[in-house]
C-alpha positions as CSV (number, residue, x, y, z in Angstrom):
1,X,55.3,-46.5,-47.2
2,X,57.1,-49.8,-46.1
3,X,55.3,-50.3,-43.6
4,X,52.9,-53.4,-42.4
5,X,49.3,-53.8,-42.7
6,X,48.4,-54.2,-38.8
7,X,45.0,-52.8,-38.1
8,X,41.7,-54.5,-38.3
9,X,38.4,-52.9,-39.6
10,X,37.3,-53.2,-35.9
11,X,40.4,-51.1,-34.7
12,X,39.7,-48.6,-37.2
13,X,35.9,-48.5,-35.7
14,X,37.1,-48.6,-32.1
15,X,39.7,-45.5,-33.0
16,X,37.0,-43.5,-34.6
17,X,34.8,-44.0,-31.9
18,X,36.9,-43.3,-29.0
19,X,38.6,-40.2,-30.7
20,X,35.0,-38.3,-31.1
21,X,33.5,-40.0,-27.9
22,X,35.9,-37.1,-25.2
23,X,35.4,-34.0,-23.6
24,X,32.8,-32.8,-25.0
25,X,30.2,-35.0,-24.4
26,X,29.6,-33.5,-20.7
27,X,28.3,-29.9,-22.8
28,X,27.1,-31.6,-25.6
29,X,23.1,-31.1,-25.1
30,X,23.7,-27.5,-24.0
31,X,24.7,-26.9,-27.8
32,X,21.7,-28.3,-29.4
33,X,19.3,-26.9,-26.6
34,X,20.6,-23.0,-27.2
35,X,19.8,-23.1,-31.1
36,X,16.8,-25.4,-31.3
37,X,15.6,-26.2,-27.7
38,X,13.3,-29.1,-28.5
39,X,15.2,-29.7,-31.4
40,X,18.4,-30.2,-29.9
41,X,18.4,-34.2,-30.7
42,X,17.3,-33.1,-34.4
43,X,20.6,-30.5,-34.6
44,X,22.5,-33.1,-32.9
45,X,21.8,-35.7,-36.1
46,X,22.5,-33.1,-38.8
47,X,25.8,-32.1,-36.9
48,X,26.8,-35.7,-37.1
49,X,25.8,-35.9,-40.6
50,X,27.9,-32.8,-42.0
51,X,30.7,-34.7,-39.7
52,X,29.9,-38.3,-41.8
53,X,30.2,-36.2,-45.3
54,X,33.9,-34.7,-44.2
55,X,34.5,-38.6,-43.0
56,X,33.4,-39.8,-46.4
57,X,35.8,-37.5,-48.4
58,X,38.1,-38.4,-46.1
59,X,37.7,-42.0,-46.5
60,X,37.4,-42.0,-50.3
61,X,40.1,-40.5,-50.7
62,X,42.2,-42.9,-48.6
63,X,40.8,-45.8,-50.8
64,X,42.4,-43.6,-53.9
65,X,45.2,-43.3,-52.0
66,X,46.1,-46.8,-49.6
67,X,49.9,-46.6,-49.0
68,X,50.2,-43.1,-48.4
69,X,49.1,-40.4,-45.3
70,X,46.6,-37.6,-46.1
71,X,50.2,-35.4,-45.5
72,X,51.9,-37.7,-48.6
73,X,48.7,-37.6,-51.2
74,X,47.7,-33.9,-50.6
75,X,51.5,-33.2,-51.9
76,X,50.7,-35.5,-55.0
77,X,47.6,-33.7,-56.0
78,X,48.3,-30.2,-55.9
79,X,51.9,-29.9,-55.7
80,X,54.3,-30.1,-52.5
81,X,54.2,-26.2,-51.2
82,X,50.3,-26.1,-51.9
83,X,49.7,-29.0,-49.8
84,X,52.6,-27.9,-47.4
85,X,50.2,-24.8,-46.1
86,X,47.3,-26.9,-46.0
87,X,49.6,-29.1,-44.0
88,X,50.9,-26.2,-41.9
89,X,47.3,-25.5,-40.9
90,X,46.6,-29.4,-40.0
91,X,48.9,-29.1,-37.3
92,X,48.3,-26.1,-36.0
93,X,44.2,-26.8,-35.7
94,X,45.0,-30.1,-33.9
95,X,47.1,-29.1,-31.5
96,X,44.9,-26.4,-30.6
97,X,41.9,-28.8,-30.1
98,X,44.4,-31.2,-28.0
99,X,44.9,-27.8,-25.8
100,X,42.0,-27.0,-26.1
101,X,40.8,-30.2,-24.9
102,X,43.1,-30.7,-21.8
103,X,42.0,-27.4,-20.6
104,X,38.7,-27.8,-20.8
105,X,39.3,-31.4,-18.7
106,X,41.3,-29.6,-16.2
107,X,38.6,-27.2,-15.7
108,X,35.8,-30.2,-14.8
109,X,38.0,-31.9,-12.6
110,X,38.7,-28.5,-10.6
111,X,35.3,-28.0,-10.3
112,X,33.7,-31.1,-9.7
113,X,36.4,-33.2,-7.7
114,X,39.8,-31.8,-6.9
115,X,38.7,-28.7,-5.8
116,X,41.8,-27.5,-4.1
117,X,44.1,-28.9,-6.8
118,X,45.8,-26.2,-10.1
119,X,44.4,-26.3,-12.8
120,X,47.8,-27.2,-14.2
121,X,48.1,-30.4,-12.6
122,X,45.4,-31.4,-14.2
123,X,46.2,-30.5,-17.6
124,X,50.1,-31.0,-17.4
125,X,49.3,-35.0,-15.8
126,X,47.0,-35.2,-18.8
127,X,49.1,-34.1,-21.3
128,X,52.2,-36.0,-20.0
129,X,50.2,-39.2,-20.1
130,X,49.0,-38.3,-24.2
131,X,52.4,-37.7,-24.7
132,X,54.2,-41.1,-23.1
133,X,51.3,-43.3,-25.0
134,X,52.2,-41.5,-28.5
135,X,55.5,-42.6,-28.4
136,X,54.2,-46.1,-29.5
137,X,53.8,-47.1,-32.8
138,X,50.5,-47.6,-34.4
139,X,49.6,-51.3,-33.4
140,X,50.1,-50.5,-29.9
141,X,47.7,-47.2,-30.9
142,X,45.2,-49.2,-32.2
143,X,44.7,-51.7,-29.0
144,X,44.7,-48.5,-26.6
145,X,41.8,-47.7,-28.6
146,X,40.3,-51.0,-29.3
147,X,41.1,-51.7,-25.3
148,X,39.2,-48.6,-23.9
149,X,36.2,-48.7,-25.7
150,X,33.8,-50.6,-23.9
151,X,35.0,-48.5,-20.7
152,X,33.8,-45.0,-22.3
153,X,30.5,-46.7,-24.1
154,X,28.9,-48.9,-21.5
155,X,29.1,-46.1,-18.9
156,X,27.4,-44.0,-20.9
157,X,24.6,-46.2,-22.3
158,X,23.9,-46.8,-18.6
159,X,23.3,-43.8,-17.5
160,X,21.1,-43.1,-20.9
161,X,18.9,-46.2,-20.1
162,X,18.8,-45.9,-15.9
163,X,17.8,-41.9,-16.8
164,X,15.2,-42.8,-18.6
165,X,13.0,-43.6,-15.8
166,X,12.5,-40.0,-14.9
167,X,11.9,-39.0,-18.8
168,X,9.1,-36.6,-19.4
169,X,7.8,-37.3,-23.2
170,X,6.7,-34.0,-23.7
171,X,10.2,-32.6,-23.1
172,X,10.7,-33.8,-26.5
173,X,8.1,-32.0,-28.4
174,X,8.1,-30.8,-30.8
175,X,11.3,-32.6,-32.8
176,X,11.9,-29.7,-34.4
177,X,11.8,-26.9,-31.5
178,X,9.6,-23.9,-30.6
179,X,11.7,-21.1,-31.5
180,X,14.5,-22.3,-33.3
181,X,17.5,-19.4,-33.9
182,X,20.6,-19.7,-35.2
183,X,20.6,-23.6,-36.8
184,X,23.2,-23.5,-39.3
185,X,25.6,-22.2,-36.4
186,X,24.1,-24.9,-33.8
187,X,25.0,-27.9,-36.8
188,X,28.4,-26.4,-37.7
189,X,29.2,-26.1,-33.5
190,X,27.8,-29.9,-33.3
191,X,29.7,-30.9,-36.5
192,X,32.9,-29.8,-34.4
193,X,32.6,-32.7,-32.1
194,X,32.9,-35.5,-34.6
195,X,36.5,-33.7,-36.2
196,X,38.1,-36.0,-34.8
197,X,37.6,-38.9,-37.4
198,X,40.4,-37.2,-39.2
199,X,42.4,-39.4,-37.5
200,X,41.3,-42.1,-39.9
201,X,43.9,-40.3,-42.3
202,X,46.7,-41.3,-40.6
203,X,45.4,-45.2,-39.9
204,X,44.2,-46.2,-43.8
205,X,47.9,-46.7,-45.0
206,X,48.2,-49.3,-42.2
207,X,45.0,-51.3,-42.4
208,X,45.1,-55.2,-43.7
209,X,42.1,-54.1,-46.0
210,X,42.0,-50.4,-46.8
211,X,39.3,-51.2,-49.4
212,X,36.8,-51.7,-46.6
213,X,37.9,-47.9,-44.9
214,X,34.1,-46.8,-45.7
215,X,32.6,-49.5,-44.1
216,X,34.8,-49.2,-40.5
217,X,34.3,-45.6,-40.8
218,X,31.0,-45.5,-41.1
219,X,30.7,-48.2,-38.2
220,X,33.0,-45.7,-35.7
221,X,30.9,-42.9,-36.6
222,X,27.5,-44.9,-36.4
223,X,28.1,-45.5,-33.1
224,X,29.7,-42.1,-31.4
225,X,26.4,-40.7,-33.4
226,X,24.2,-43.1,-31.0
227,X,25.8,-42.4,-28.2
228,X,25.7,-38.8,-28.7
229,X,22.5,-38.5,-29.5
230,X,20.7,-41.0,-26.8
231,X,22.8,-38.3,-24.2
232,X,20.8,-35.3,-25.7
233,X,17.7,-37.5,-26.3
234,X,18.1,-38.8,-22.3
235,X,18.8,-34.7,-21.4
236,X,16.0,-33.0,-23.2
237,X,13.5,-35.4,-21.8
238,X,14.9,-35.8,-17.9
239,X,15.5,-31.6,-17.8
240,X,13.9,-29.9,-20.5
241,X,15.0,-27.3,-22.6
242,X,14.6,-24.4,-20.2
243,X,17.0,-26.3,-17.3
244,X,19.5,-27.2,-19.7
245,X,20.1,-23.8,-21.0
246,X,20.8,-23.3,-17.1
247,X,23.6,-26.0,-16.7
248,X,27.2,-25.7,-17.7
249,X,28.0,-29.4,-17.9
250,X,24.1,-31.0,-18.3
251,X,25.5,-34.7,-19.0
252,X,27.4,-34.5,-15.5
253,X,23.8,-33.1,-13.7
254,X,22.0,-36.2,-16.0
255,X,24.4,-39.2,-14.1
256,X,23.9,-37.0,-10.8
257,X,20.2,-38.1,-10.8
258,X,20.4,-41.2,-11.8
259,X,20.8,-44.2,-9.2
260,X,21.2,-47.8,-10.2
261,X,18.3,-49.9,-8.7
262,X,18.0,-50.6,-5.1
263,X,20.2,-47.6,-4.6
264,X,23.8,-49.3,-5.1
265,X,24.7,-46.5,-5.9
266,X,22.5,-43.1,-5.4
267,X,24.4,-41.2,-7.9
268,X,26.5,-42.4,-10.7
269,X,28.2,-38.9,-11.3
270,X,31.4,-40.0,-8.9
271,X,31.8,-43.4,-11.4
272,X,31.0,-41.6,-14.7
273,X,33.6,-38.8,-14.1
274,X,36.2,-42.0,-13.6
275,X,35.5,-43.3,-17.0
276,X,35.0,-40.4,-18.5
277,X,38.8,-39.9,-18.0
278,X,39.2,-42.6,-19.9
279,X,37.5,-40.9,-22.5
280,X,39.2,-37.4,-22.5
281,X,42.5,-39.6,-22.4
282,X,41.7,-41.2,-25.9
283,X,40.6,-38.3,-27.6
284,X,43.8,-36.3,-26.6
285,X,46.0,-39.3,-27.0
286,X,44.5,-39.6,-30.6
287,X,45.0,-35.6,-31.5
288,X,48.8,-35.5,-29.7
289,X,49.5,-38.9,-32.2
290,X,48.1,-37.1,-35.4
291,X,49.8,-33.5,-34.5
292,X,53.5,-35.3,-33.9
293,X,52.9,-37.9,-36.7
294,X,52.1,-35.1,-39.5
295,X,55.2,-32.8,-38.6
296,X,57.5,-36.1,-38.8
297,X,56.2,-36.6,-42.4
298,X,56.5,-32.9,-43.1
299,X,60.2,-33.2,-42.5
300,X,60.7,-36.3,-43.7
301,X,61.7,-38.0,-40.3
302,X,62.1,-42.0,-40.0
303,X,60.7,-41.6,-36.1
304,X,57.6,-39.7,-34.9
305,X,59.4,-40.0,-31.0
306,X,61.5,-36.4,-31.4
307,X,58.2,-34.6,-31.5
308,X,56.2,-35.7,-28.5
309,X,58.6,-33.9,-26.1
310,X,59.3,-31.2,-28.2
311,X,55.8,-29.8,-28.4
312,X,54.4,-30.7,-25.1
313,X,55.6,-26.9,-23.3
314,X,53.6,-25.1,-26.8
315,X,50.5,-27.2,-26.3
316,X,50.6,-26.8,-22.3
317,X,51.0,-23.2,-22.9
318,X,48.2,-22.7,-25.4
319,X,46.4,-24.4,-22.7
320,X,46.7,-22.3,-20.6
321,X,45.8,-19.4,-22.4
322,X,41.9,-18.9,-21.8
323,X,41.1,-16.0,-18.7
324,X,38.4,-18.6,-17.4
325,X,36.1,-21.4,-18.4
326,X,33.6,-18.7,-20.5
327,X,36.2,-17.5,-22.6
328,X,37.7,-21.1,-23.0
329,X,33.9,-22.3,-24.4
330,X,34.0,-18.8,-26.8
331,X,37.6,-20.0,-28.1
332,X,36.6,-23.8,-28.7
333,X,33.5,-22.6,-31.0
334,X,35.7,-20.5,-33.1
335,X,38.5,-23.0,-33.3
336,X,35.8,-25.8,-34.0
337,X,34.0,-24.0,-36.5
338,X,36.7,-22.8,-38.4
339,X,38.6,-26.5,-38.2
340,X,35.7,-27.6,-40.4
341,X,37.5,-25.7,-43.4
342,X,40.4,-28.0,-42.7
343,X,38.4,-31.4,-42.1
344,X,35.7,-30.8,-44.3
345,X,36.1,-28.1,-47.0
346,X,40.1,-29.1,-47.9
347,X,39.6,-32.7,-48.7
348,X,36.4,-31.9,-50.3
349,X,38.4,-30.1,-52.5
350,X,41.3,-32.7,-52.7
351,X,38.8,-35.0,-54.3
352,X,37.6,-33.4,-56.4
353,X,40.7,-32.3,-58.3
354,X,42.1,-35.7,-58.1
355,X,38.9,-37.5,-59.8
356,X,39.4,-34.5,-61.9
357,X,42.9,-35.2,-62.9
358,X,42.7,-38.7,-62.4
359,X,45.0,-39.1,-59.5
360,X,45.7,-42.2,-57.6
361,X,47.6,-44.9,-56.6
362,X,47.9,-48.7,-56.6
C-alpha cells in the first residue's frame, strides 16, 4: 500500500478505546450479574481477557504483516477465494453489529429522553452522521477518535468515583459469586463487547511505527478494560446483584443516584446520556469505516467514498428488524457470540499457518 504512515501509537490507543467504550456499556453489569452475580466483576475480567488474546493475534499478525490490511494478508496466506469467504463473513458480522448498535441507541433514547420521537429518527440521524464522518480518510479518523476520548472516559470515571459513596462492601462478596451458572457463556457474551479492536486491522498499515502495534493495543484495551470493569465494580456494590438482575439499563440507574457534591447537580443521568452519545457515535463511526473500507479492498477500489451511501438503506433496514428491545438483546448475544469465530478463532488460525509456512512481509 502507497500510502503514508500518519497515525501515532496514541491514536491507535485512543481508537481502540473509543471503538469498545459504546453502547453497550449502559447493560454491561446486567451480563456479568445473570451468570455470576457476585462475580460479575470477576466474568467481566476474563471476558476482556479472551477479547486481549483475539487482539494479540490480531496485532501479531499486523506486525508480520505492516503494509498490508487484514483483507490483503488473509489473501496471501491461504489463497485469494479462501480468504475471500472469510472476508465475506467480515463484512457481513460488522455491519450487523453497526445495526445492531444504532438500534439498540435508538431504543435508550426513546425510552429515556425523546419519548415521543420514532425510533427511526433516532437510528436514521445516527447512522447518517457514521456515514458523513467515514467519508474521511484515515488521519481525519484517527483525530475523531483521539478528539472524543476524554469526553466518553472522564464522564464515566466520574460517575464510578462520585457512586462510590453509597457502595456497600459486601455487595461484592464473594469475588467469585454464590451460585454461579452458565460462566463460559457469561465470558464469551462479555468477550463480545471488546470486538471492536478489530478495527486495529485496518489502522496497522498506516501507523509511523507498526512495530510498537502490541504495545498501543494493549494500552487501548488496558484502559476500555478499567473503565468497564470499575462500572460493574461501582454497580455490584451501589445495587447488588439481586437489583441489577431487575434493571434493563443498570449503568443509566448508577448516574441516576449519583449527585455531584453540594447538589450541582442531583442526578448526573441527563449529562451522562449527552456524552454517552458521544460514545455510541465512535463506536458506529468505527464499525461503518471498517464495513465500507473492507468491501473497497474486496473490489479492488482506489476510494472507500462509493460505499458509505450505498449501504446505509441495508444497515438501516437490518436495524430495524428486531420486534422490540427483548428480541433486539436475544439477536445481539447470538450475533456477538458467534462474531468471536470471526475476531477470534479466524486469525488464530491465520497465524498459525503463516508461522507455519513462514509467511510475511518486509
Amino acid at each position: 500500500m502507497n500510502n503514508p504512515r500518519q497515525v501515532t501509537n496514541i491514536q491507535v490507543a485512543a481508537i481502540i478505546t473509543s471503538t469498545i467504550v459504546g453502547v453497550g456499556v449502559l447493560r454491561l453489569p446486567l451480563y456479568g450479574v445473570r451468570v455470576a452475580d457476585t462475580g460479575a466483576p470477576l466474568i467481566t475480567l476474563l471476558g476482556a481477557l479472551l477479547g486481549l488474546i483475539g487482539l494479540t493475534f490480531i496485532a501479531v499478525l499486523g506486525m508480520r504483516f505492516p503494509s498490508k490490511t487484514f483483507i490483503q494478508y488473509s489473501e496471501e496466506i491461504i489463497g485469494k477465494w479462501p480468504a475471500a469467504i472469510g472476508n465475506i463473513f467480515i463484512i457481513i458480522f460488522f455491519s450487523l453489529l453497526t445495526a445492531l448498535g444504532s438500534r439498540e441507541f435508538g431504543e435508550v433514547v426513546i425510552t429515556s429522553v425523546l419519548k415521543k420521537t420514532p425510533i427511526e429518527v433516532t437510528v436514521i440521524v445516527m447512522l447518517l452522521l457514521a456515514t458523513i464522518a467515514s467519508r474521511n480518510d484515515i488521519r481525519t479518523f484517527s483525530y475523531i477518535h483521539l478528539f472524543y476520548l476524554p469526553f466518553i472516559l472522564a464522564p464515566g470515571l466520574l460517575i464510578v468515583a462520585l457512586s462510590l459513596k453509597n457502595a456497600d462492601l459486601i455487595n461484592l462478596q464473594p469475588i467469585w459469586g454464590n451460585h454461579p451458572s452458565g460462566i463460559l457463556k457469561g465470558i464469551l457474551t462479555l468477550s463480545a463487547l471488546f470486538q471492536g479492536s478489530f478495527i486495529l486491522t485496518l489502522i496497522i498499515p498506516f501507523m509511523r511505527q507498526p512495530q510498537k502495534a502490541m504495545k498501543a493495543s494493549l494500552w487501548g484495551m488496558g484502559i476500555a478494560t478499567g473503565l468497564y470493569l470499575s462500572i460493574v465494580v461501582a454497580s455490584v456494590a451501589v445495587f447488588g446483584a439481586e437489583e441489577i438482575n431487575k434493571l434493563l439499563w443498570p449503568t443509566l440507574e448508577l448516574a441516576k443516584t449519583t449527585s455531584l457534591p453540594a447538589n450541582i447537580l442531583e442526578r448526573l443521568d441527563a449529562a451522562f446520556l449527552a456524552v454517552w452519545v458521544t460514545a455510541v457515535f465512535t463506536t458506529l463511526f468505527s464499525g461503518f469505516y471498517l464495513t465500507i473500507q473492507s468491501m473497497t479492498q474486496i473490489f479492488r477500489l482506489h476510494t472507500h467514498k462509493i460505499f458509505s451511501y450505498f449501504i446505509l438503506p441495508f444497515i438501516t433496514m437490518i436495524a430495524m428488524l428486531p420486534q422490540n428491545v427483548i428480541q433486539l438483546y436475544e439477536i445481539i448475544n447470538i450475533v456477538g457470540q458467534i462474531g468471536l469465530c470471526i475476531t477470534i478463532v479466524y486469525p488464530g488460525l491465520l497465524l498459525l499457518i503463516s508461522i507455519i509456512w513462514n509467511k510475511r512481509s518486509d
